[in-house]
N, CA, C and O atoms as a GROMACS GRO file, in nm:
protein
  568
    1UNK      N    1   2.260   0.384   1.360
    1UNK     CA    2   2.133   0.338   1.309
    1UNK      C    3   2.025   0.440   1.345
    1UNK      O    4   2.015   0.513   1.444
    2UNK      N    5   1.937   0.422   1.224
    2UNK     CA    6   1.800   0.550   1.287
    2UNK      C    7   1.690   0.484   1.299
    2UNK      O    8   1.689   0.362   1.284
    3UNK      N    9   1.575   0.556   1.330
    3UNK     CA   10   1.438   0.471   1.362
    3UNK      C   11   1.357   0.544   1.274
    3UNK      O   12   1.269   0.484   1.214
    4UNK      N   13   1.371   0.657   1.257
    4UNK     CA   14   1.286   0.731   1.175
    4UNK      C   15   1.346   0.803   1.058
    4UNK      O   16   1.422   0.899   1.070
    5UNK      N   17   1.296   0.734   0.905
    5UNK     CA   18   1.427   0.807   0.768
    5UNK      C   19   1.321   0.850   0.700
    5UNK      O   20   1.229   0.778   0.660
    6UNK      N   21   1.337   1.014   0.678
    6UNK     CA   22   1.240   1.007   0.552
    6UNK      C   23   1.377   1.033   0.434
    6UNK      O   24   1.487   1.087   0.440
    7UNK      N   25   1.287   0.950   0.311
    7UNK     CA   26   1.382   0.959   0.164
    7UNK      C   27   1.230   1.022   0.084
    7UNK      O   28   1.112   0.990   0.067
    8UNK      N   29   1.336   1.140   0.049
    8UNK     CA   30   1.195   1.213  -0.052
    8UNK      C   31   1.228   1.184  -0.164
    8UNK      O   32   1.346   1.207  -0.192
    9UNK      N   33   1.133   1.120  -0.277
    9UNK     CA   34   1.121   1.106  -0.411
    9UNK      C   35   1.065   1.141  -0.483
    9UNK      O   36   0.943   1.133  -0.470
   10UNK      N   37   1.128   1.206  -0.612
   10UNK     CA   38   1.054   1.270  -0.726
   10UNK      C   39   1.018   1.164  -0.795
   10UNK      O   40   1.101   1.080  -0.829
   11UNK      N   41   0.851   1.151  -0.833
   11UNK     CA   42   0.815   1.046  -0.885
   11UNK      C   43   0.866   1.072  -1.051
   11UNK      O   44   0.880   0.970  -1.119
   12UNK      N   45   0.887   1.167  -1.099
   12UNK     CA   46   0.909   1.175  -1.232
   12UNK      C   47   1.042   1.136  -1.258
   12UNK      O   48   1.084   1.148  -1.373
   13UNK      N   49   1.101   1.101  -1.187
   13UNK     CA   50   1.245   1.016  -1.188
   13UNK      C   51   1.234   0.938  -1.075
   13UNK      O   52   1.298   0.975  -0.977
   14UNK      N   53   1.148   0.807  -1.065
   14UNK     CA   54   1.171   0.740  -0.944
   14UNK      C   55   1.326   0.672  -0.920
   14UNK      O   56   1.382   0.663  -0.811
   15UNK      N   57   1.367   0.637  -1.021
   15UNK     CA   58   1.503   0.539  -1.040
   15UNK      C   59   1.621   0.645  -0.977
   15UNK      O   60   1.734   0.606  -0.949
   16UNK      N   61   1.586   0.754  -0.965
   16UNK     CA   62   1.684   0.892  -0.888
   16UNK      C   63   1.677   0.880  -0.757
   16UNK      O   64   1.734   0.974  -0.702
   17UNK      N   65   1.633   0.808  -0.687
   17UNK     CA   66   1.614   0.770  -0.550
   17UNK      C   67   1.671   0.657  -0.507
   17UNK      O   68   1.703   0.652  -0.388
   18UNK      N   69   1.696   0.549  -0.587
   18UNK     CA   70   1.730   0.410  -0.570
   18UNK      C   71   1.820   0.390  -0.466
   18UNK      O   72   1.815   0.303  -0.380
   19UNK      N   73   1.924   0.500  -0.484
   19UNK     CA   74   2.044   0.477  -0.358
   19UNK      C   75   2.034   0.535  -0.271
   19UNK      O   76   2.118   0.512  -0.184
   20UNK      N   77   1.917   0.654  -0.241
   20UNK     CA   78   1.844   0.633  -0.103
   20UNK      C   79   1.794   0.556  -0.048
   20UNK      O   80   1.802   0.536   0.074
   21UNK      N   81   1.737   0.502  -0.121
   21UNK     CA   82   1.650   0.398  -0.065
   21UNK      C   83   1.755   0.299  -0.040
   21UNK      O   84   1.750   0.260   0.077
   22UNK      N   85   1.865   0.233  -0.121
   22UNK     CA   86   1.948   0.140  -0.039
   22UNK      C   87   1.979   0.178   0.040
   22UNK      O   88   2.001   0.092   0.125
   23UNK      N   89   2.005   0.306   0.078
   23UNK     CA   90   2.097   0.353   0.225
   23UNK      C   91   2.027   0.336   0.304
   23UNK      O   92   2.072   0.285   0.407
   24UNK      N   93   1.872   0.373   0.295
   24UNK     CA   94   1.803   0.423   0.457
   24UNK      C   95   1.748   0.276   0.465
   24UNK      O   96   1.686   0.263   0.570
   25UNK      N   97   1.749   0.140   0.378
   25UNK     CA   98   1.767   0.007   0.417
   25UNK      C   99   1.861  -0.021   0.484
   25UNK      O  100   1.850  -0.111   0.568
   26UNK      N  101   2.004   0.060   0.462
   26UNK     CA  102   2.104  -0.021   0.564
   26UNK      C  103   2.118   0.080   0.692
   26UNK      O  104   2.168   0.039   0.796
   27UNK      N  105   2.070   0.217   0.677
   27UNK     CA  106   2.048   0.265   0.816
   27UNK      C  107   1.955   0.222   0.897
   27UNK      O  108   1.974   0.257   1.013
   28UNK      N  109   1.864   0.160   0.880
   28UNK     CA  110   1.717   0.145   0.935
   28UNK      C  111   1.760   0.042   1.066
   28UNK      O  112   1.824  -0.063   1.070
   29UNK      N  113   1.690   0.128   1.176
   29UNK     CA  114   1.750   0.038   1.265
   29UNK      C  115   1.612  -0.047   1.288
   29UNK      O  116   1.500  -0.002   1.263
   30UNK      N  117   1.638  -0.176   1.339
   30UNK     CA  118   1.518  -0.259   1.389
   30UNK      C  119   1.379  -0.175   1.496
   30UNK      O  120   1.388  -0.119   1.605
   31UNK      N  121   1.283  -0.194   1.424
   31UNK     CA  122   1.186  -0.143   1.451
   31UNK      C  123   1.182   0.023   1.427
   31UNK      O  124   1.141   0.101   1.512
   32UNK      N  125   1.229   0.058   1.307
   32UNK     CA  126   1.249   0.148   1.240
   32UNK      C  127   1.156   0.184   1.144
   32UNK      O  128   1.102   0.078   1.113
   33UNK      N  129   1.108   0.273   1.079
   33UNK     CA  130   1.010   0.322   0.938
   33UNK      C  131   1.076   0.380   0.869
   33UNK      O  132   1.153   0.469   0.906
   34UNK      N  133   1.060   0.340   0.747
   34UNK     CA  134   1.122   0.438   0.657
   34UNK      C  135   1.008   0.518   0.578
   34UNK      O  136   0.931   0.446   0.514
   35UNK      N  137   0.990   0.634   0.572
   35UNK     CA  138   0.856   0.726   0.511
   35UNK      C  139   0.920   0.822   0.359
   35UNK      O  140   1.005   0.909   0.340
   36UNK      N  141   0.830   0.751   0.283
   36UNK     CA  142   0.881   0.736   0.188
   36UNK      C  143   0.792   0.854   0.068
   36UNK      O  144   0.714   0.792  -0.003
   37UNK      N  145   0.795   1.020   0.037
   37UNK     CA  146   0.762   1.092   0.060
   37UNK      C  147   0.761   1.155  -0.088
   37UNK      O  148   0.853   1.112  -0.157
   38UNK      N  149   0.673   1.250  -0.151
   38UNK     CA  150   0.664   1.308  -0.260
   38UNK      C  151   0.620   1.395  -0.266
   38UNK      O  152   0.515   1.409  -0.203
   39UNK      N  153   0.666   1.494  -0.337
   39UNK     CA  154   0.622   1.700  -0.321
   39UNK      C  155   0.537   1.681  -0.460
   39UNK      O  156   0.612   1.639  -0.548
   40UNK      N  157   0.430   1.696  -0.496
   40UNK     CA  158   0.368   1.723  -0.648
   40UNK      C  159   0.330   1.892  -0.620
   40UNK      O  160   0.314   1.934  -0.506
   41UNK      N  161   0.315   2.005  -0.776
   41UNK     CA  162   0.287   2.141  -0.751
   41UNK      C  163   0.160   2.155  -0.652
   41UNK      O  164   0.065   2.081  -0.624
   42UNK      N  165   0.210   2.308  -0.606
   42UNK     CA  166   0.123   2.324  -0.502
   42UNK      C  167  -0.036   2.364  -0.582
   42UNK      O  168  -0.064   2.479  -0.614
   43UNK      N  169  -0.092   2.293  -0.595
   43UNK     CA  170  -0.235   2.303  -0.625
   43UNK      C  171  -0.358   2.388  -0.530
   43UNK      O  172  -0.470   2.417  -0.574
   44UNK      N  173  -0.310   2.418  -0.396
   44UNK     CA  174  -0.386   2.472  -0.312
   44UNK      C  175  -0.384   2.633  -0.316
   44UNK      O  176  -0.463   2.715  -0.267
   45UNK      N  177  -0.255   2.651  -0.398
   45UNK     CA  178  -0.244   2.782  -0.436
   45UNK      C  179  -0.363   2.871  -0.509
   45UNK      O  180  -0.421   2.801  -0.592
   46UNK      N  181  -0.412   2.995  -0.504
   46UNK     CA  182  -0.516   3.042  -0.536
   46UNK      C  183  -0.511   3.063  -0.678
   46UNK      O  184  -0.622   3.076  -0.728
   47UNK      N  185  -0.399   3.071  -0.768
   47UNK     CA  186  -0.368   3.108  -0.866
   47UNK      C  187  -0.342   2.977  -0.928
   47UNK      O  188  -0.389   2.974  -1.042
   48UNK      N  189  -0.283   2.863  -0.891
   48UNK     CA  190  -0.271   2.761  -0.961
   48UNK      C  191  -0.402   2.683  -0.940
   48UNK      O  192  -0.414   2.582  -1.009
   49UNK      N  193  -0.483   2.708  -0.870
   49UNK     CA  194  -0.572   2.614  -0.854
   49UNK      C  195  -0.712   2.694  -0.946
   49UNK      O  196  -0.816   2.642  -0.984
   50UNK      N  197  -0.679   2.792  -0.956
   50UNK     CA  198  -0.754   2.897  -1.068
   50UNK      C  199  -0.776   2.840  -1.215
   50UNK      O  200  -0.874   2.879  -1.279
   51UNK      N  201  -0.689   2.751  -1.270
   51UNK     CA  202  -0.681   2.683  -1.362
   51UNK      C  203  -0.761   2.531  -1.385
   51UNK      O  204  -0.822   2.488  -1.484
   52UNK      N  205  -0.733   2.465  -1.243
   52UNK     CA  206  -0.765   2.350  -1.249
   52UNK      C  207  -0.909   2.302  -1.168
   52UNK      O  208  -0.921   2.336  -1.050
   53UNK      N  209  -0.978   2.250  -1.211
   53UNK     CA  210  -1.091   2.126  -1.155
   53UNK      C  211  -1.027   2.066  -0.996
   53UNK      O  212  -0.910   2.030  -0.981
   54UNK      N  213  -1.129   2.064  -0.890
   54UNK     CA  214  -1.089   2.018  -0.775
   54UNK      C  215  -1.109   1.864  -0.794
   54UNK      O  216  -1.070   1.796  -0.700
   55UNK      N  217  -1.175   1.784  -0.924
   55UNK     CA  218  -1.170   1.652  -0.947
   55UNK      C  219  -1.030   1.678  -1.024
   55UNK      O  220  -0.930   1.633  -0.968
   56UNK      N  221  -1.018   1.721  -1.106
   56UNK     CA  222  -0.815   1.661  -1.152
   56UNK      C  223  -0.724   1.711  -1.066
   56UNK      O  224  -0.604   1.713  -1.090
   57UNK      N  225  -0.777   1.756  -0.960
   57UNK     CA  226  -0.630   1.788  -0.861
   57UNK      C  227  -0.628   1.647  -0.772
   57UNK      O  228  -0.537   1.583  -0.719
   58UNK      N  229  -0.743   1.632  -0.778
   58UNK     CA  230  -0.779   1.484  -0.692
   58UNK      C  231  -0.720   1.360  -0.761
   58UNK      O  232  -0.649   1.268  -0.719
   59UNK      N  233  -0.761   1.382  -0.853
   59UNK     CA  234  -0.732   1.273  -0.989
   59UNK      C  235  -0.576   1.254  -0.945
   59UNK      O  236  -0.523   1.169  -0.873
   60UNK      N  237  -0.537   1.336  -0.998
   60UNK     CA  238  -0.384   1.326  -1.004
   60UNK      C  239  -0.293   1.294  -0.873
   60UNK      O  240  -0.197   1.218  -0.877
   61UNK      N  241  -0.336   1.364  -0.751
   61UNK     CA  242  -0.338   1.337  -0.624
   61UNK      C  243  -0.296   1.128  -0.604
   61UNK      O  244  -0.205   1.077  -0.539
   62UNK      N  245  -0.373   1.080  -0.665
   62UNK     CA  246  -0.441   0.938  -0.675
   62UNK      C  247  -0.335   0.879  -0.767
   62UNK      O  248  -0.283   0.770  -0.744
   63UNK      N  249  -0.301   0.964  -0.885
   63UNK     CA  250  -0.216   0.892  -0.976
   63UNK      C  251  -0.088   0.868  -0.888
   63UNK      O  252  -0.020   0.768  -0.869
   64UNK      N  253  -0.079   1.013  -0.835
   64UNK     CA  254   0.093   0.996  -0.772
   64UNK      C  255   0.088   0.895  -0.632
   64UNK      O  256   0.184   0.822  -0.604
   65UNK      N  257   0.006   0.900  -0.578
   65UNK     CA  258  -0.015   0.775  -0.462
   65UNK      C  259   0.022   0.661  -0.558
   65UNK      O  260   0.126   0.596  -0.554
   66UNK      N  261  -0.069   0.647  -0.634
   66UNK     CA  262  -0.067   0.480  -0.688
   66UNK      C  263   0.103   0.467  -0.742
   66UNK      O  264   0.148   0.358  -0.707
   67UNK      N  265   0.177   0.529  -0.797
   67UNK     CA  266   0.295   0.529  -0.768
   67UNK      C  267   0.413   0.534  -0.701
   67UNK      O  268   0.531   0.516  -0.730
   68UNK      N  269   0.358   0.559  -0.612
   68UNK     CA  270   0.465   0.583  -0.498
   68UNK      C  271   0.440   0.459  -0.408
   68UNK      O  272   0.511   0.414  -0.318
   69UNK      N  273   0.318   0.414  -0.455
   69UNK     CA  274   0.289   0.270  -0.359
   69UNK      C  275   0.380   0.140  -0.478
   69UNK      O  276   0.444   0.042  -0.438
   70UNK      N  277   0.366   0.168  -0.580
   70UNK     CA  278   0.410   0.076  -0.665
   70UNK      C  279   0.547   0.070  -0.682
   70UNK      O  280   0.598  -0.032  -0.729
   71UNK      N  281   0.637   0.201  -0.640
   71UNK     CA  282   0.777   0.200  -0.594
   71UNK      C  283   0.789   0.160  -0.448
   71UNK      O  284   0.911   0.160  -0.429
   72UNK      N  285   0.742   0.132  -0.358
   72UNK     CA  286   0.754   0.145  -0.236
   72UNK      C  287   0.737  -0.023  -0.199
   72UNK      O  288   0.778  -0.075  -0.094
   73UNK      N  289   0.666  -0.096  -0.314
   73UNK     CA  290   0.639  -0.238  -0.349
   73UNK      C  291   0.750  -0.284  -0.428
   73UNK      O  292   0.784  -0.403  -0.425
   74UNK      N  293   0.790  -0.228  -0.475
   74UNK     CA  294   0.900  -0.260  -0.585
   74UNK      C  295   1.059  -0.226  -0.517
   74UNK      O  296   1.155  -0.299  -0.540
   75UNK      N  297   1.067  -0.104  -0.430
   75UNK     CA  298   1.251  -0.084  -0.350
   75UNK      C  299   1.187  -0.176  -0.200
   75UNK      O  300   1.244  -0.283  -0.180
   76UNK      N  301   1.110  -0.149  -0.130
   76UNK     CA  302   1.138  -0.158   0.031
   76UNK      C  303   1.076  -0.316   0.045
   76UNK      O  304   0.961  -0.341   0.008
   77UNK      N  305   1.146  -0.395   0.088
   77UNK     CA  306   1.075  -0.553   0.157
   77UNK      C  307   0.971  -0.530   0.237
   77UNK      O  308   0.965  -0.434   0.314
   78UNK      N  309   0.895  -0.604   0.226
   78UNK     CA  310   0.733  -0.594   0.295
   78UNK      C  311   0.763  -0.595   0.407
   78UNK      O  312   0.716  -0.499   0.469
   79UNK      N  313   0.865  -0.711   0.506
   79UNK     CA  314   0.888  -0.690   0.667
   79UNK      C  315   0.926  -0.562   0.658
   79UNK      O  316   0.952  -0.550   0.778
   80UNK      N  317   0.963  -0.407   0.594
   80UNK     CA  318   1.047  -0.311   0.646
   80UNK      C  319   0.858  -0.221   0.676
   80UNK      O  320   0.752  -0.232   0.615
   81UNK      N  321   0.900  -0.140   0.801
   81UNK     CA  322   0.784  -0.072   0.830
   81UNK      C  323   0.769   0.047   0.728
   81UNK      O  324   0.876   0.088   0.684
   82UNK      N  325   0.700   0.085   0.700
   82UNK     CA  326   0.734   0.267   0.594
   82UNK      C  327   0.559   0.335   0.622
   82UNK      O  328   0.459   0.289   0.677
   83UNK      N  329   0.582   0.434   0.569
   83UNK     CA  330   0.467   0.525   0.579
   83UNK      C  331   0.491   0.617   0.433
   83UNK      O  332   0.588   0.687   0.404
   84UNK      N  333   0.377   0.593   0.359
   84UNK     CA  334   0.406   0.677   0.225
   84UNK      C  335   0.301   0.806   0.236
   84UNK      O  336   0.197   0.827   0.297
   85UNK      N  337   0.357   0.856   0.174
   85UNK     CA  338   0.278   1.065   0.163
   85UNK      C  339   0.324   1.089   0.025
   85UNK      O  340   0.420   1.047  -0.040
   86UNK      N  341   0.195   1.197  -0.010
   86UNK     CA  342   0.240   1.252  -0.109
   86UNK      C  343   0.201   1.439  -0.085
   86UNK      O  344   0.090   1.471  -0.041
   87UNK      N  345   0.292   1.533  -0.116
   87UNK     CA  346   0.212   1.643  -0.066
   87UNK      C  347   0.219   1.784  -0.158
   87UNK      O  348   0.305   1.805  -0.244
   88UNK      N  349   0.134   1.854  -0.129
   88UNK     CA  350   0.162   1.969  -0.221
   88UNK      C  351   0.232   2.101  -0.190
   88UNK      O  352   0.204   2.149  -0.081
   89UNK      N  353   0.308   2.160  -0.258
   89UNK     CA  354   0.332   2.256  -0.212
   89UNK      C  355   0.497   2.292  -0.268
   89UNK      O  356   0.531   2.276  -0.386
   90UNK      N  357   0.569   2.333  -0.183
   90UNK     CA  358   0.680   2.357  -0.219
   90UNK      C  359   0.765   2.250  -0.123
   90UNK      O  360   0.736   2.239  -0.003
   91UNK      N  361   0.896   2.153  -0.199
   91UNK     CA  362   0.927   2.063  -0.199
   91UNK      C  363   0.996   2.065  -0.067
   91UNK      O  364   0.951   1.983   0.014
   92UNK      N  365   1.121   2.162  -0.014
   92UNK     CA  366   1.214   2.180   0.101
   92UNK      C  367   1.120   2.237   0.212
   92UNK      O  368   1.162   2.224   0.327
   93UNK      N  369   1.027   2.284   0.199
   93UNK     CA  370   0.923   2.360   0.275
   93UNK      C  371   0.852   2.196   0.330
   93UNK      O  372   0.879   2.170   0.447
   94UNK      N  373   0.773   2.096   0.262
   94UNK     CA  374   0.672   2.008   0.286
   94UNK      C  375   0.793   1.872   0.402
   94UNK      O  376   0.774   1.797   0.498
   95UNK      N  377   0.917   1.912   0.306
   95UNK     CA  378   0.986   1.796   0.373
   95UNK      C  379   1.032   1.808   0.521
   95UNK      O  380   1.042   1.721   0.608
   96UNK      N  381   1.055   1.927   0.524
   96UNK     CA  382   1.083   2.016   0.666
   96UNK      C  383   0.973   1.953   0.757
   96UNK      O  384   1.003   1.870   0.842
   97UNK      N  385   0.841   1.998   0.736
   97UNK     CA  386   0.753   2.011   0.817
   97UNK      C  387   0.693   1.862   0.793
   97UNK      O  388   0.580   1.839   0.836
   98UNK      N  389   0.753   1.781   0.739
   98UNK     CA  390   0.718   1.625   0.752
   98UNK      C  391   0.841   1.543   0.863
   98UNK      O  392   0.834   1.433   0.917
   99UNK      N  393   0.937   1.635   0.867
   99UNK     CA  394   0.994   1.587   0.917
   99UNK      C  395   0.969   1.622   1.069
   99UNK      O  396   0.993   1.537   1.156
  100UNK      N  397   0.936   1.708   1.090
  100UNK     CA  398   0.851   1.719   1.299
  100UNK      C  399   0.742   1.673   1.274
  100UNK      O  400   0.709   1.619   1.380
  101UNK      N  401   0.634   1.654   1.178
  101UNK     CA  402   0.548   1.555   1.200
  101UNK      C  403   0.547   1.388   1.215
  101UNK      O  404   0.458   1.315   1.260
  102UNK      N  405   0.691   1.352   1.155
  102UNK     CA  406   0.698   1.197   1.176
  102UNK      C  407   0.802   1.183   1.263
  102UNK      O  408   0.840   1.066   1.278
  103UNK      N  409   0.877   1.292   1.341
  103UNK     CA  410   0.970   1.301   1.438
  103UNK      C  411   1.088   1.234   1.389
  103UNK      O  412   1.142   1.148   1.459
  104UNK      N  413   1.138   1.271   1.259
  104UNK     CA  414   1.250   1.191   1.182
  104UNK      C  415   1.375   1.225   1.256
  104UNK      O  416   1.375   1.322   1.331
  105UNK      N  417   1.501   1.136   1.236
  105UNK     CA  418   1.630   1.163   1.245
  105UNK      C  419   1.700   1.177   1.187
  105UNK      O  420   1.795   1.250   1.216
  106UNK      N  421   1.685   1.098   1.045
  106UNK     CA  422   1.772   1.135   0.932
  106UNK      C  423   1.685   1.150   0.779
  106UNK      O  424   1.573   1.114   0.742
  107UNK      N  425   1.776   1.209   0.727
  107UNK     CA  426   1.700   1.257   0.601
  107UNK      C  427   1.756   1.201   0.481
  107UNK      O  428   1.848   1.282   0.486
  108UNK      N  429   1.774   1.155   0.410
  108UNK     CA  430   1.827   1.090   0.302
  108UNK      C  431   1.773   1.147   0.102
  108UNK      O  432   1.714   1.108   0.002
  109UNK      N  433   1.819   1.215   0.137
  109UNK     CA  434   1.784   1.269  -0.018
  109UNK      C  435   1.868   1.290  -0.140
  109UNK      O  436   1.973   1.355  -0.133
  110UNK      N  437   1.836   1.251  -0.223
  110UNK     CA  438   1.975   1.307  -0.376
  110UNK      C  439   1.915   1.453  -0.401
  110UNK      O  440   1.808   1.509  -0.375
  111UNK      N  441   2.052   1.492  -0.473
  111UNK     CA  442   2.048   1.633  -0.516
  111UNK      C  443   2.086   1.625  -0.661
  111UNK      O  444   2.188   1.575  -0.708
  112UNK      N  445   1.952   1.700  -0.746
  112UNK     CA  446   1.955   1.656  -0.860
  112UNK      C  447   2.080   1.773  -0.931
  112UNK      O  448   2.171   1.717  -0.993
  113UNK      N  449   2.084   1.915  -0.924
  113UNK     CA  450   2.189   1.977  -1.012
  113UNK      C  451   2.186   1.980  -1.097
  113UNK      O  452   2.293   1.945  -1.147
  114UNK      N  453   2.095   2.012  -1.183
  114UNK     CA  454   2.077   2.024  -1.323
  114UNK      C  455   2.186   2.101  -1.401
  114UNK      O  456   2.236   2.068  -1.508
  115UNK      N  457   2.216   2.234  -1.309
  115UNK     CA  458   2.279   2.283  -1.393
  115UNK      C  459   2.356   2.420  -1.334
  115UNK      O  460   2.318   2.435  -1.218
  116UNK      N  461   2.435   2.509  -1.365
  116UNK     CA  462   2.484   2.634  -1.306
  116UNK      C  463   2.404   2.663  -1.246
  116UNK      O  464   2.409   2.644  -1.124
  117UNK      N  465   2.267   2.739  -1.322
  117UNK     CA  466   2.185   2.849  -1.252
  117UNK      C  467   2.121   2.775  -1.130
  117UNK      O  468   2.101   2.854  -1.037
  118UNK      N  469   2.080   2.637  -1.101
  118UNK     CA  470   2.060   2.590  -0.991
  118UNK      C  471   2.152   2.638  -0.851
  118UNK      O  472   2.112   2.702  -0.753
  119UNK      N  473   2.288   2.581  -0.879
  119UNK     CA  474   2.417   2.614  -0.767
  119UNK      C  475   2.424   2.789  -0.747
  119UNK      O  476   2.446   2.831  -0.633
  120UNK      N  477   2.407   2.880  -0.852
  120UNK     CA  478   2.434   2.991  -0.865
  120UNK      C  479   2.359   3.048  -0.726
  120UNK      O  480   2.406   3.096  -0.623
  121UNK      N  481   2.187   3.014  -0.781
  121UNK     CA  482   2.100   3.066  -0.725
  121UNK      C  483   2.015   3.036  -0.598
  121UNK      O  484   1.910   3.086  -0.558
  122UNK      N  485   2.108   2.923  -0.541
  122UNK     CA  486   2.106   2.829  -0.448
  122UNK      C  487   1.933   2.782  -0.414
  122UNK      O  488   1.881   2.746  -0.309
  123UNK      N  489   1.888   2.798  -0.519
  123UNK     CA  490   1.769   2.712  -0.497
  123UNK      C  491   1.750   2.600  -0.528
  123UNK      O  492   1.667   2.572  -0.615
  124UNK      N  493   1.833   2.493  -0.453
  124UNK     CA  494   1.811   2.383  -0.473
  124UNK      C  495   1.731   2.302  -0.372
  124UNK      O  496   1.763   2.312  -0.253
  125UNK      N  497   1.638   2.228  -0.404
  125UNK     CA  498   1.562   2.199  -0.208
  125UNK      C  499   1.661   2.141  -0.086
  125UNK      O  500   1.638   2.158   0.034
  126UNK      N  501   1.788   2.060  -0.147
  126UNK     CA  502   1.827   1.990  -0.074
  126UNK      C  503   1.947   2.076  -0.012
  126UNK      O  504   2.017   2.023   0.075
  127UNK      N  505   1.971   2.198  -0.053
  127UNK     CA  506   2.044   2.306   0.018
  127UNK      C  507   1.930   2.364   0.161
  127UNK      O  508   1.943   2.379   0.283
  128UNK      N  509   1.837   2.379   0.076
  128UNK     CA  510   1.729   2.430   0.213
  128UNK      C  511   1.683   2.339   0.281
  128UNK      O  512   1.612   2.392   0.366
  129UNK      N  513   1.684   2.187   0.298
  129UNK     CA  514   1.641   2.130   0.378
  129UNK      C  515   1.740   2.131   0.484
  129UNK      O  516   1.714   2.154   0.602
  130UNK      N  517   1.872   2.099   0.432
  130UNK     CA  518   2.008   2.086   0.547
  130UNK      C  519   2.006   2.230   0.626
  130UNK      O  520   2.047   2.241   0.741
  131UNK      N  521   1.955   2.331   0.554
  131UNK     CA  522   1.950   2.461   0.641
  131UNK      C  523   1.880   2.422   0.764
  131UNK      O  524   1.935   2.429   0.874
  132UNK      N  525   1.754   2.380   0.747
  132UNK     CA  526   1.640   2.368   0.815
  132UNK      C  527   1.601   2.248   0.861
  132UNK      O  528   1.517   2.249   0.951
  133UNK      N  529   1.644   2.137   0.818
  133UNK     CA  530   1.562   2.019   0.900
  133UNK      C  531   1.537   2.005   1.023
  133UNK      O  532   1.433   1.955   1.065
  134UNK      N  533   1.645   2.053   1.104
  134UNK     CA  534   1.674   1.988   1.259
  134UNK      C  535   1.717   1.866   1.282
  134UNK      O  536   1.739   1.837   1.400
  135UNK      N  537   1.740   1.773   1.183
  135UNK     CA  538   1.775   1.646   1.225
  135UNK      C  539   1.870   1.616   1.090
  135UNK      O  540   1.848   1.667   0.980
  136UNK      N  541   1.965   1.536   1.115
  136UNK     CA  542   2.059   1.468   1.030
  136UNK      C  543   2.025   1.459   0.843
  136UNK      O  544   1.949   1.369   0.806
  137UNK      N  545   2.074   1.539   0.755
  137UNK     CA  546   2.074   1.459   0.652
  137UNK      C  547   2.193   1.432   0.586
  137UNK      O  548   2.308   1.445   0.628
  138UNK      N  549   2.148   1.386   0.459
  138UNK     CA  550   2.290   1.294   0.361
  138UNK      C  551   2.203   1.316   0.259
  138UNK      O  552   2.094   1.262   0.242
  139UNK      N  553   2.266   1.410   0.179
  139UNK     CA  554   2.276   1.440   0.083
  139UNK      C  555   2.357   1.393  -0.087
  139UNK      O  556   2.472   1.427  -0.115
  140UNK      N  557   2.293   1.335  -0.153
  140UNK     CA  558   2.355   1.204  -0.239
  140UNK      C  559   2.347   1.293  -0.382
  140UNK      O  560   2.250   1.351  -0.430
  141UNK      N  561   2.490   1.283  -0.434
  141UNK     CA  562   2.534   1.328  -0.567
  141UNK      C  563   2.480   1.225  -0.654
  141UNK      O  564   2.488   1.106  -0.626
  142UNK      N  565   2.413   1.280  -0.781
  142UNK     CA  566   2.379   1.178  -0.909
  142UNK      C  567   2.542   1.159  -0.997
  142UNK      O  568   2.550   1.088  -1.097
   0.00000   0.00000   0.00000
């Protein structure tokens, strides 16, 4: 059993998470959190943010909260403790460093695989998080 799970979710496929989220329900040990976590593009970037309004980075900021609260209402029972984030940047990079900020133990993430050039070029996040987390993950085939 763990006390601390983060399950990272792509909100643009929330239903791609579902069996994380059942798992780190049946890992969750009593008096446990589950932090329940989302990478949107890095907007703070000088070049991407060159494009955009610091009100629609905000804007949108707000959209993806209000979703991630409305999945987080919809998979996790209200008695379960959780902590939701949403963050910018690059996805295996934000989860890493969320994970020594909430002092996690296990990591629970699917690996999406779209396709060859993904495996080829091993940029997949959930290859670089297991590089790097420091703490336990499980890695879930679609």
């Amino acid at each position: 059993m763990f006390k601390q799970i983060i399950v990272p979710v792509d909100i643009e496929e929330p239903s791609f998470s579902d069996k994380a989220i059942e798992l780190a329900l049946r890992e969750l040990d009593s008096g446990g959190c589950i932090h329940l976590m989302t990478v949107i593009p890095g907007f703070n970037s000088p070049l991407v943010a060159s494009y955009f309004k610091k009100s629609a980075v905000e804007k949108a900021h707000e959209a993806v909260e209000k979703q991630l609260q409305a999945l987080a209402q919809e998979k996790l029972p209200p008695e379960v403790d959780r902590t939701l984030s949403v963050h910018q940047g690059n996805p295996a990079e934000r989860i890493i460093k969320h994970v020594k900020r909430c002092n996690a133990d296990l990591i629970i993430m699917t690996a999406h695989h779209r396709g060859k050039v993904d495996h080829v070029l091993l940029g997949s996040n959930s290859s670089r998080v297991v590089e790097r987390a420091g703490c336990s993950v499980l890695v879930l085939r679609p």
